[in-house]
C-alpha positions in Angstrom: 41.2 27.7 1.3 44.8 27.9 0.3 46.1 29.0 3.2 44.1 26.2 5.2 45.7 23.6 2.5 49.2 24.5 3.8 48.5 24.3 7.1 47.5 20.7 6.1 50.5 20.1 4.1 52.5 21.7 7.2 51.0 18.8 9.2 51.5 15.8 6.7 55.4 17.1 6.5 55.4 16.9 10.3 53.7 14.3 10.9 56.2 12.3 8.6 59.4 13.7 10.0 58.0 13.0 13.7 57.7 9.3 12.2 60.7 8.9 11.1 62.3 10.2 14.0 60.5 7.8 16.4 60.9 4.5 14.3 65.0 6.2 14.4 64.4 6.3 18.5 62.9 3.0 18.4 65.6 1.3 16.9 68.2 2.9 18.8 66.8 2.3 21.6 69.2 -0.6 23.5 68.1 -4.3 23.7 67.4 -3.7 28.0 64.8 -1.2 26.9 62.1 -3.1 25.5 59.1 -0.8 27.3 60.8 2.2 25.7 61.1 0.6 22.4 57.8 0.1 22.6 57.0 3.3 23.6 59.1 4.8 20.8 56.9 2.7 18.3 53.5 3.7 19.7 55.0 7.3 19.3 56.1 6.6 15.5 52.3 5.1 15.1 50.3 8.2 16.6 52.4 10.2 13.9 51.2 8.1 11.4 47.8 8.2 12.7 48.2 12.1 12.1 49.6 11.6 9.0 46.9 9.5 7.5 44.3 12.0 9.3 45.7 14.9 7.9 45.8 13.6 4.2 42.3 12.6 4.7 41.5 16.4 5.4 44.0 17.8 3.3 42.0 15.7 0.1 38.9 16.8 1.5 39.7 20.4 0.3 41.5 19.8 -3.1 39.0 17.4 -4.4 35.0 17.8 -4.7 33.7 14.3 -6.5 32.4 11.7 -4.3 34.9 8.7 -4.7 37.3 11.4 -3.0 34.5 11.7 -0.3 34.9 7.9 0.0 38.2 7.8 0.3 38.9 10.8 2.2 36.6 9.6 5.2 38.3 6.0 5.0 41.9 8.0 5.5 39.9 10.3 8.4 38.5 7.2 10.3 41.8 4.8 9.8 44.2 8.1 10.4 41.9 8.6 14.3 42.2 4.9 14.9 45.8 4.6 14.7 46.0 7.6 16.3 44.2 7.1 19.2 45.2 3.5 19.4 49.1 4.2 19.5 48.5 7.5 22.0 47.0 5.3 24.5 49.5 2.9 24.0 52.0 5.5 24.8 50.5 6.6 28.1 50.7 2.8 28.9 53.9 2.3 28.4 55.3 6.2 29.7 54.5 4.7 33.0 56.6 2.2 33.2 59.2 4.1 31.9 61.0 4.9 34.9 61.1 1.8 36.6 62.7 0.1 33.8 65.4 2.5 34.1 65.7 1.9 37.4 65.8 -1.5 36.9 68.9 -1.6 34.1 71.3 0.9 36.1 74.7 -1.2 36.1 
C-alpha cells in the first residue's frame, strides 16, 4: 500500500507540473495563435483532470471512514470529467493546428 501511495503522489506532482507548464504554453502562446492557445488550455485542463483523479485515488487509500468515500468518489468522477472533457478538446483543436500555421507565415 505504501508503495502504491507514491506512485499516486508521483502522479499528483506530475500532474501539477504538466499544469503549470501548459497554462505557461498557453500564455505564451502569440496573439495569431488562438487554436493553439486553446489547445494549450485543453492540455493544462486534462492535467488537472488527472490531478483531481489522482487525489481522488490517492485519499481512497490513506483514509477508511465514509465521508472520505464521499468525497473521494466526487474528486474520481469530477477528476474523469475534466479529463476526458479537455482530451477531447485537444484532439479537436490538434487538427487544426497546422493550418493555422500555415495560415500566419509572414
Amino acid at each position: 500500500m505504501n508503495v502504491l501511495n507514491l506512485i499516486f503522489v508521483f502522479f499528483i506532482i506530475a500532474s501539477g507540473v504538466f499544469y503549470l507548464y501548459f497554462k505557461t504554453r498557453q500564455f505564451r502562446t502569440r496573439y495569431v495563435f488562438p487554436i493553439r492557445k486553446k489547445m494549450y488550455a485543453s492540455m493544462a485542463g486534462s492535467s488537472l483532470g488527472g490531478l483531481l483523479l489522482f487525489f481522488g485515488l490517492n485519499q481512497l487509500l490513506l483514509f477508511k471512514d465514509v465521508a472520505t468515500y464521499v468525497i473521494a468518489a466526487v474528486f474520481i468522477l469530477l477528476g474523469a470529467f475534466v479529463l476526458i472533457f479537455n482530451y477531447r478538446a485537444y484532439k479537436h483543436y490538434r487538427r487544426f493546428v497546422d493550418e493555422e500555421t500555415t495560415l500566419n507565415e509572414d
